[in-house]
Structures are given as C-alpha cells and as structure tokens.
C-alpha positions as CSV (number, residue, x, y, z in Angstrom):
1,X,-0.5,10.1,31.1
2,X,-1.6,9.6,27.7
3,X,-1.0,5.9,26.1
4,X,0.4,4.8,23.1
5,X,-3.0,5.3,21.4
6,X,-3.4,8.9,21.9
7,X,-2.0,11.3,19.8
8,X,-0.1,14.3,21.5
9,X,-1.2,17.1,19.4
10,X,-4.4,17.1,16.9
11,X,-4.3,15.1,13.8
12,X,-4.5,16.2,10.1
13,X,-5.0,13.7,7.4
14,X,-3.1,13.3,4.3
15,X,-5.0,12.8,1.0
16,X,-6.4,9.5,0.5
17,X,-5.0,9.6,-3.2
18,X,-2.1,11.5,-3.7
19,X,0.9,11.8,-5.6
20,X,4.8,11.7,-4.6
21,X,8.4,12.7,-6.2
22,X,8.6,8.7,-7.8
23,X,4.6,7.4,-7.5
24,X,1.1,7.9,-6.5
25,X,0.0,6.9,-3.3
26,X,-3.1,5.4,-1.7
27,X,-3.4,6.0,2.0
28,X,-7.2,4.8,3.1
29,X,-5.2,3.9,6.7
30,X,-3.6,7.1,8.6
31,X,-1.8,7.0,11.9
32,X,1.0,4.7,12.8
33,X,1.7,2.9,16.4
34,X,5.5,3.2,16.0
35,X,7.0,6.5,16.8
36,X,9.9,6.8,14.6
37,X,12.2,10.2,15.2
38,X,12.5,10.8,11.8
39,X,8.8,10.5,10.5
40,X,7.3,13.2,8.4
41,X,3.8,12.2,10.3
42,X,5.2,13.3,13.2
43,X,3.5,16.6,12.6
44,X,0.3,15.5,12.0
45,X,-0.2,13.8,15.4
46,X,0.2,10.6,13.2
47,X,2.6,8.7,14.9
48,X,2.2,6.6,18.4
49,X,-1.6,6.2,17.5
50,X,-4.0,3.4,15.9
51,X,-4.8,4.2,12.6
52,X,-7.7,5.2,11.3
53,X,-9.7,4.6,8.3
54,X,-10.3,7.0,6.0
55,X,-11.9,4.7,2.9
56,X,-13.0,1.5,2.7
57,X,-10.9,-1.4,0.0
58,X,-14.0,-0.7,-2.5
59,X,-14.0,3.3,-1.7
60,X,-10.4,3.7,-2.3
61,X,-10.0,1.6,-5.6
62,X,-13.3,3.7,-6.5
63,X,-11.4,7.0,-5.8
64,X,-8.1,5.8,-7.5
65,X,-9.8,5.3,-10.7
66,X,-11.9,8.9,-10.4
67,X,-8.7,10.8,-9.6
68,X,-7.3,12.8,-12.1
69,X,-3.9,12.0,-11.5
70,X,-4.8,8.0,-12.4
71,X,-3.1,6.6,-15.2
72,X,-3.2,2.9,-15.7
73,X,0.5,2.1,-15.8
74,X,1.5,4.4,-12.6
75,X,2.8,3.0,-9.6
76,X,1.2,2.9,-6.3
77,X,2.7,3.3,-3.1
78,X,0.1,2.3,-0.8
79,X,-0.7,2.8,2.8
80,X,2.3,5.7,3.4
81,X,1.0,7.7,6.5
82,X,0.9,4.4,8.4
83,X,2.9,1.2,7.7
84,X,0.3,-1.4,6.1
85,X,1.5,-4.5,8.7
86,X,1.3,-2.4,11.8
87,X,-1.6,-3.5,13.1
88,X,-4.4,-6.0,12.6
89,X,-6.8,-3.6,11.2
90,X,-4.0,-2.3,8.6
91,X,-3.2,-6.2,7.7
92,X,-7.0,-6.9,7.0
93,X,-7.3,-3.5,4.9
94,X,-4.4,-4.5,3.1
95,X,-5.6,-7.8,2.1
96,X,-8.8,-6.2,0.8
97,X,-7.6,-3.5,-1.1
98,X,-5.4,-6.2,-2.6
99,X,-8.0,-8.4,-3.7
100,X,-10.6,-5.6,-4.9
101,X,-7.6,-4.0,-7.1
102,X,-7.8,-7.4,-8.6
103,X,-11.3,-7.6,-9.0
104,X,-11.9,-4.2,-10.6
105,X,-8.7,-5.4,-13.3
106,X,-6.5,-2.4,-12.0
107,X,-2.7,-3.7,-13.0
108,X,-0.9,-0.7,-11.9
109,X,2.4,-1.5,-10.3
110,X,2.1,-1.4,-6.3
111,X,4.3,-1.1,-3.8
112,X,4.3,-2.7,-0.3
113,X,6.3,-0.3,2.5
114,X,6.6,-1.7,5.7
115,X,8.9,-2.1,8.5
116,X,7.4,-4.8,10.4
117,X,6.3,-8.9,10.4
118,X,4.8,-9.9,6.8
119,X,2.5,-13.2,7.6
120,X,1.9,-16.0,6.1
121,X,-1.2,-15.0,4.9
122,X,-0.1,-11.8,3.8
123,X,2.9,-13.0,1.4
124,X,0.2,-15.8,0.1
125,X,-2.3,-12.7,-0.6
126,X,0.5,-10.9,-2.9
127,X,1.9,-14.2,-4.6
128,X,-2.0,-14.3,-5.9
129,X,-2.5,-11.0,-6.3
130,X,1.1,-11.2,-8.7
131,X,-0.3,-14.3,-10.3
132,X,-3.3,-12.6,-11.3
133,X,-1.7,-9.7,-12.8
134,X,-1.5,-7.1,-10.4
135,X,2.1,-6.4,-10.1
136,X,3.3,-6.2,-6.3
137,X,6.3,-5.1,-5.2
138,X,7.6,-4.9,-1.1
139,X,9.9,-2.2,0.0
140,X,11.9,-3.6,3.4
141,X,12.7,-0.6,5.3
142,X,15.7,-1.3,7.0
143,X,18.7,0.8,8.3
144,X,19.9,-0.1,10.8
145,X,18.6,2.2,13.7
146,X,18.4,1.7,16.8
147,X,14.4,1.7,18.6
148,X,15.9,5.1,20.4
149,X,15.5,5.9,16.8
150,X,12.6,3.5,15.4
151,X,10.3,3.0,18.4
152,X,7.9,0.2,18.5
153,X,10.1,-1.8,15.2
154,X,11.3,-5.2,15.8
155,X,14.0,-5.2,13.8
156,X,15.2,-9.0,14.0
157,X,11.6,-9.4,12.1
158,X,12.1,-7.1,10.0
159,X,15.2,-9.0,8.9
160,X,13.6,-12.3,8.9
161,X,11.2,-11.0,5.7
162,X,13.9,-11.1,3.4
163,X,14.4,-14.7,3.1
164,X,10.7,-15.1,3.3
165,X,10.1,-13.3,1.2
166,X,12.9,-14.0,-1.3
167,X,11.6,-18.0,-0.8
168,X,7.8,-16.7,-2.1
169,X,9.3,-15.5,-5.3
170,X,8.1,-12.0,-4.1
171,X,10.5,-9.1,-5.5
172,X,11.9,-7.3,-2.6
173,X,13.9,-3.7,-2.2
174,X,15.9,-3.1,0.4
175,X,14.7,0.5,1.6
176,X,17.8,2.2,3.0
177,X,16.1,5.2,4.8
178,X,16.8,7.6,6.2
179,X,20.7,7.9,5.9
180,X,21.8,9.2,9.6
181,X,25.0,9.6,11.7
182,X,24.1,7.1,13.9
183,X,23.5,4.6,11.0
184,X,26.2,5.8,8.4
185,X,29.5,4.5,9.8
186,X,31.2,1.5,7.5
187,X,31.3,-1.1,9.6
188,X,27.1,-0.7,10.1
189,X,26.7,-0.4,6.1
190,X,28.5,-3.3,5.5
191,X,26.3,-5.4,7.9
192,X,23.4,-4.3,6.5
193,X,24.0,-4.5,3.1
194,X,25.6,-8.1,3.5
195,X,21.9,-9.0,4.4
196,X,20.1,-7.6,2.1
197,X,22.0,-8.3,-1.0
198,X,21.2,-11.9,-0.6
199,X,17.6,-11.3,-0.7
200,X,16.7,-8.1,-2.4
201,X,16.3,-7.1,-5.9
202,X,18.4,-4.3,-5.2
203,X,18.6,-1.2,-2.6
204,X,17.3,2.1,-2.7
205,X,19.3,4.5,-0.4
206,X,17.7,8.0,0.5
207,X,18.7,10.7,3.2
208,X,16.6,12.2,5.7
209,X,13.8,14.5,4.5
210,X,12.5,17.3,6.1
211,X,9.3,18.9,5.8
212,X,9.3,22.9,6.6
213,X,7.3,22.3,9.9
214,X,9.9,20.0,11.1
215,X,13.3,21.9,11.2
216,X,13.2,21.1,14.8
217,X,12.3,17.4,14.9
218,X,15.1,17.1,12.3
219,X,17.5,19.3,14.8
220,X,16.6,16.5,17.7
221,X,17.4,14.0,16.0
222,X,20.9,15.0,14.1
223,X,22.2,18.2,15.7
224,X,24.0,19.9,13.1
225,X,20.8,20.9,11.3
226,X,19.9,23.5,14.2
227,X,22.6,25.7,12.1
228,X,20.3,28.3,11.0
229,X,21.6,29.0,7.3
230,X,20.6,25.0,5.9
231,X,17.7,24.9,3.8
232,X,16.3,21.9,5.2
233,X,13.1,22.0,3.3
234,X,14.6,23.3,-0.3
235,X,16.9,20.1,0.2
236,X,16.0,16.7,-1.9
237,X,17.6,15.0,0.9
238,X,19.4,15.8,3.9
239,X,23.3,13.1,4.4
240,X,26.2,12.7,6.2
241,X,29.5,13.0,4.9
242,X,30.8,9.2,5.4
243,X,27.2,7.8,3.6
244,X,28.3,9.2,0.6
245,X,31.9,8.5,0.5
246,X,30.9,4.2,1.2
247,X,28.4,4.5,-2.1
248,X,30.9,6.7,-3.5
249,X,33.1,3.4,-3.4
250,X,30.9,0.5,-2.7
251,X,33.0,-2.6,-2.1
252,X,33.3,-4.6,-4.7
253,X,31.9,-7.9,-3.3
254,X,28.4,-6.0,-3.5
255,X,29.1,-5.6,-7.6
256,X,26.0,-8.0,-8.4
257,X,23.9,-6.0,-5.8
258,X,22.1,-2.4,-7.7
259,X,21.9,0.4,-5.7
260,X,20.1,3.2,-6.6
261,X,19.4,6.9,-5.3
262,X,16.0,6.7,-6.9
263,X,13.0,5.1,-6.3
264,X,11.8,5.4,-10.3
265,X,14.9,3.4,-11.4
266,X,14.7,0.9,-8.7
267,X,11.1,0.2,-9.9
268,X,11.7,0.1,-13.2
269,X,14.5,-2.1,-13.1
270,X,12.2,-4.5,-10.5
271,X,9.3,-4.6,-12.8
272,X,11.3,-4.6,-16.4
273,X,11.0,-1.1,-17.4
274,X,12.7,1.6,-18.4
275,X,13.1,5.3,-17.0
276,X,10.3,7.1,-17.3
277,X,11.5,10.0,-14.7
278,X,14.4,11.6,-17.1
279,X,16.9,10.4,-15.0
280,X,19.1,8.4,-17.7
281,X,22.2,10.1,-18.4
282,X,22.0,12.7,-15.7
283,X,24.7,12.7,-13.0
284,X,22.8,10.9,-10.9
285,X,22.5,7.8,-13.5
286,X,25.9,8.0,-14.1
287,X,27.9,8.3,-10.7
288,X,25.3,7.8,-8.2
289,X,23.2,4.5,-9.2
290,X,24.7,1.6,-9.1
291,X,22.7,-0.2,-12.1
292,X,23.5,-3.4,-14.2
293,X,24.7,-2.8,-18.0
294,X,21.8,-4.4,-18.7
295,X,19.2,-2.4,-17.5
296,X,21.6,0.5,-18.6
297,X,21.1,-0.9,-22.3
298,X,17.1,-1.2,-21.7
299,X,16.8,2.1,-21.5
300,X,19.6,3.7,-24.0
301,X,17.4,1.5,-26.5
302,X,13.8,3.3,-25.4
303,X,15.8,6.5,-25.3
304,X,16.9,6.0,-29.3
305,X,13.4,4.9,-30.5
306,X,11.4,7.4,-28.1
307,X,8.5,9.4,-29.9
308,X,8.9,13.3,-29.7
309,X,6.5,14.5,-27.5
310,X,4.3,16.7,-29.5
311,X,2.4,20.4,-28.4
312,X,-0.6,18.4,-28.4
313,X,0.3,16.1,-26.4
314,X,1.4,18.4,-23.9
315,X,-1.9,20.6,-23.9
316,X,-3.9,17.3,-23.5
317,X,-2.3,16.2,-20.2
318,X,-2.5,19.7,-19.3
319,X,-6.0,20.1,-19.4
320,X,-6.8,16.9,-18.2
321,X,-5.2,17.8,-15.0
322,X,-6.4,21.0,-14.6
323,X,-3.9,22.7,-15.5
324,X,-4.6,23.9,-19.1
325,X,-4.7,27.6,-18.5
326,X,-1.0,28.0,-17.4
327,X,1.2,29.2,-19.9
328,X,4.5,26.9,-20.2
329,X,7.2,26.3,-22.7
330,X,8.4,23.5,-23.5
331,X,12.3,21.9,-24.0
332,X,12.6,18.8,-26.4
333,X,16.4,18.6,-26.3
334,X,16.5,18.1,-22.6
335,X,12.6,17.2,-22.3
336,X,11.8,20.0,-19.9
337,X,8.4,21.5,-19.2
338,X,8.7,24.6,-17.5
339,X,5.0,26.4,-16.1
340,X,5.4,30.0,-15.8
341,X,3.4,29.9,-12.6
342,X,3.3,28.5,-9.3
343,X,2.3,25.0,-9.0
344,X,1.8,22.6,-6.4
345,X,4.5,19.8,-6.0
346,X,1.7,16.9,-6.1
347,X,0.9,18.5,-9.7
348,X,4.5,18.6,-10.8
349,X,5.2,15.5,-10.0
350,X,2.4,14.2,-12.1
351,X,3.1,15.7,-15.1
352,X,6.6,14.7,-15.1
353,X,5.4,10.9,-14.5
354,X,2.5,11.0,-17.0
355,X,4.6,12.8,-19.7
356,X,7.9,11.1,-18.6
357,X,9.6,14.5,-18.5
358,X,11.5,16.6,-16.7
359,X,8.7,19.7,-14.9
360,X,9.9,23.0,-13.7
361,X,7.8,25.6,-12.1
362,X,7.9,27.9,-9.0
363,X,6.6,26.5,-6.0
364,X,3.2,26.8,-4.6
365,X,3.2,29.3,-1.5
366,X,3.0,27.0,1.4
367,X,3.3,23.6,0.1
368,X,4.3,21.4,2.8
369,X,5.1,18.8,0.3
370,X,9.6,18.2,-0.3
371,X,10.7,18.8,-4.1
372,X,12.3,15.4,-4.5
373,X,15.0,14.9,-6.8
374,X,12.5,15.1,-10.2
375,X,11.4,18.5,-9.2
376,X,15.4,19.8,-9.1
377,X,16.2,19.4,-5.6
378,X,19.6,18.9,-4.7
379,X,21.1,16.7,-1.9
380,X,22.7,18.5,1.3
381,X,25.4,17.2,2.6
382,X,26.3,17.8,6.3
383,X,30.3,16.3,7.1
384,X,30.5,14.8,10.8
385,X,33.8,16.8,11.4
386,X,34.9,20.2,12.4
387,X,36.4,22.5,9.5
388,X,34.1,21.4,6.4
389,X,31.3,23.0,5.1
390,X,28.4,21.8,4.2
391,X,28.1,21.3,0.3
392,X,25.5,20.7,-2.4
393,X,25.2,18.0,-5.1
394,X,24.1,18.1,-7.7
C-alpha cells in the first residue's frame, strides 16, 4: 500500500515560470500532500506527495528575470502546483524566495495562495517583505468543502488566518474556489461569506475548471458533467445553477464587501490599480463584479486619458516574445489583437497582460492549458434540477 508520499501514477512538472489567464507564476516547489478532488495536479501525479524542488530561492528569481514573459510591474502567483504552507520545506522556500525577491529590488506584485496554517514567522516575513517594497498579497482559499472534498485541509485554520492576518495589516482575498453543488446552497454562502467579509479585502469567486485530461476526475466529483455533449475544457469555468443566482442577488448586508469574477480586478483594486485585462465595461464588469464606485471611477479616469496603442508598439512586444513573425491585425475601438495563427494560451495570455489588451487567436493543438475568461471563454452553467438545460454566459 502506497503512503501518502507516493504518487499513484508518474509525475510531470509544470514550468518553473509560467504564465496564467490573470498572472505569471513561479512554481520552484511541485507536488502537494493534500489531495483535493478538484485539483488540476491531479493528473500529473502531483497531489498526495511531498513536493519537490525544482529551483532554488536564488535560481528562480534568476529565471524570473531571464524569462521573456518578465515585465516588472506583472503580478506573480507563486508556488501554484503545490500550496506554499504545506509543508516545512515549502514554508522555508517561501521565506527565501521572499527575501531574495527583495534583495535583487524585484517589486512585482505577488501573490500568496494557500489553504493551510500561516505562522507567525511567516506573516512577519511578508509584513517586511511589504515594508520594503515588494508588494504581497495572500489569497485564502476557502469554500467551504468538506475534506471528502479537500483532503488533508484543516479548515478551522484556514479560517483562523483571516483575523491574523487582517490584525498584521496584510491584504487578504477571500478565494472562493471552486463553486460546487455540495458548496453552492444559500445557507453555506452566507456562512462563508459572513466570515470573510470581515477580514478580506474582497472575494474572488471562480467555478470549477477542467483541464481536457480530466473530464473524468471532473465527472467524480459533480456527476452531471459525465453528459457527453459539455465542453468541459472550451469552458472558462464550469457552475451550478443556485451559485449564480446568490451573486446574481447578493444580500445586501454584504454591500461594503467587493466580489469579483476576476482575479485582474480583484488585484487591481487590492494594490490601487486599475484594469489592465480589458475587462471594464464588458458584461462581466457591469453585472457580474461587485466593485466599489470608487474603484469603478479609477479606472473610467485611466480609460479617458489612455494612450493609443501604436503598430509599433505592438510589433515590439511581438518580437520580444517571440512572436514577431505571426501576422495579426489589430482592433483600437475594442482593443483587440487577433494572431492569424495558432498560439499557445501561456503566450496569449501574455500579450494581453503586457499590452493590456484584449488577444484572440486559434488555439495551439494540444494545449492542456484552460482559456480563462481573457482568452474568450465563456462560463457553463450546469442547473441542479431536472428539465433545464445547460446554458452559456457570456
């Protein structure tokens, strides 16, 4: 009988630097000891298994910098094919990388995921690392599941880090991932959300995600998406029916609380920007994030007084990523690139960040990667009774 420590099938590793729908991401740790149902590392052999390190603190803030997807003001999410608290190993890592980012001057915005116990000496590490410039951000990921869903996640200290954190003057978002059916009844929402919105900067709320090698996994874990005819993968995300109807109509003692279906405006509102994913004004902006006038008015201001992007500016970030042969056109009223060939999603979702665009191109044959909302994917949205079909969003 194998133990918690050995993977069940053979692992694959993820790309030390990569980059996602909303940010880059920096994963020197891979492999995670819990065994959540819903994990996209599930896969990979990833999950139920120490992690393993793939580059040093000094390696991976040396191949950050190299990469040719580094830009100094993009956000990090770091340690995202493990969770950065799960083990001793991770914590050390963690406080490491922290300090070298600080050392080498990198200021990019980073981002903190974790579902487990911050220590002491772990929110004292960030509080420095936030007074010396380097702008840290923690994601709680909490949703209520049960450990039949999230195995090996202590959940009561998971909830505990919100005042802890909130008392270190540490900006928190509540990660509310991945909407389920056996976390998206009212009653559960409400608990969860009466929590967090007394600690968090705001929420974040995201379905379930499915990669195209884990139809099945997806299938075990919420039955109705064995149907053959959903297209899991082609899906931004995957939610029940009653999830969207409670943020459709969010009570209105949570009115101070944001709540957003994107991780860009979520971040931008933390850290005092404004959108640089194309989001403002889109439907998504307008009836699905719940976001204060005032950072509403941030960004219709940087809209009005935005430069027009120019063809030269396009070719540059073109080239410099590798991509200056493809022939594209280019969209100022709607700020749309569109690449006449297939690309790979890490790619598309680098130009759009670096150029603060909108991308559009045909997808890479066999890229595992999901399109994410940037890339034009659409949410599905699976009803928990009979005689509905499933519909798309827009």
């Amino acid at each position: 009988m194998p133990d918690q420590s050995t993977p069940l099938i053979e692992q694959r590793f993820e790309k030390v630097v990569d980059t996602h729908d909303t940010w880059g991401v920096l994963n020197p740790m891979q492999g995670c000891v819990a065994r959540c149902g819903y994990c996209y590392l599930t896969d990979l052999g990833l999950t139920g298994t120490r992690p393993v390190e793939l580059a040093t603190p000094a390696e991976t803030v040396r191949l950050l910098r190299a990469h040719p997807h580094y830009r100094p003001d993009k956000p990090y999410a770091l340690y995202t094919c493990t969770d950065a608290l799960a083990t001793p190993a991770n914590r050390e890592h963690l406080l490491d990388l922290l300090r070298a980012l600080v050392a080498t001057k990198v200021r990019n915005p980073v981002v903190v995921i974790t579902k487990f116990h911050v220590p002491d000496d772990v929110i004292d590490q960030i509080y420095a690392a936030r007074a010396a410039g380097l702008p840290v951000v923690v994601y709680l990921s909490y949703s209520g599941l049960s450990r039949d869903v999230e195995k090996g996640v202590h959940h009561g200290r998971l909830r505990d880090n919100f005042p802890r954190l909130h008392a270190a003057r540490i900006p928190v978002v509540h990660y509310w991932r991945p909407a389920l059916p056996q976390n998206s009844d009212p009653e559960s929402m409400a608990w969860m959300l009466d929590w967090a919105a007394r600690w968090a900067e705001c929420s974040v709320t995201v379905g379930l995600k499915v990669k195209p090698t884990a139809r099945q996994q997806a299938a075990d874990l919420w039955p109705a998406l064995a149907e053959p005819g959903l297209d899991l993968h082609g899906a931004e995300s995957i939610w029940p029916a009653p999830a969207r109807d409670f943020f459709a109509a969010v009570p209105e003692r949570y009115a101070h609380h944001p709540i957003y279906e994107t991780n860009s405006c979520a971040l931008a509102y933390v850290l005092g920007r404004t959108d640089r994913a194309n989001v403002y004004g889109t439907p998504t902006c307008t009836d699905a994030n719940h976001c204060p006038v005032g950072q509403r008015g941030r960004c219709t201001v940087a809209l009005a007084l935005r430069e027009p992007l120019t063809d030269n500016e396009l070719r540059a970030e073109l080239v410099r990523s590798g991509l200056g042969h493809l022939p594209y056109t280019w969209d100022a009223s709607s700020h749309t690139l569109t690449l006449d060939s297939p690309v790979e999603m890490r790619d598309q979702h680098h130009l759009a960040q670096a150029l603060a665009v909108t991308v559009r191109a045909p997808r890479a044959e066999g890229d595992p990667m999901w399109s994410g909302k940037a890339a034009g994917g659409r949410l599905l949205v699976i009803p928990t009774t009979t005689g509905r079909e499933p519909s798309c969003e827009n």
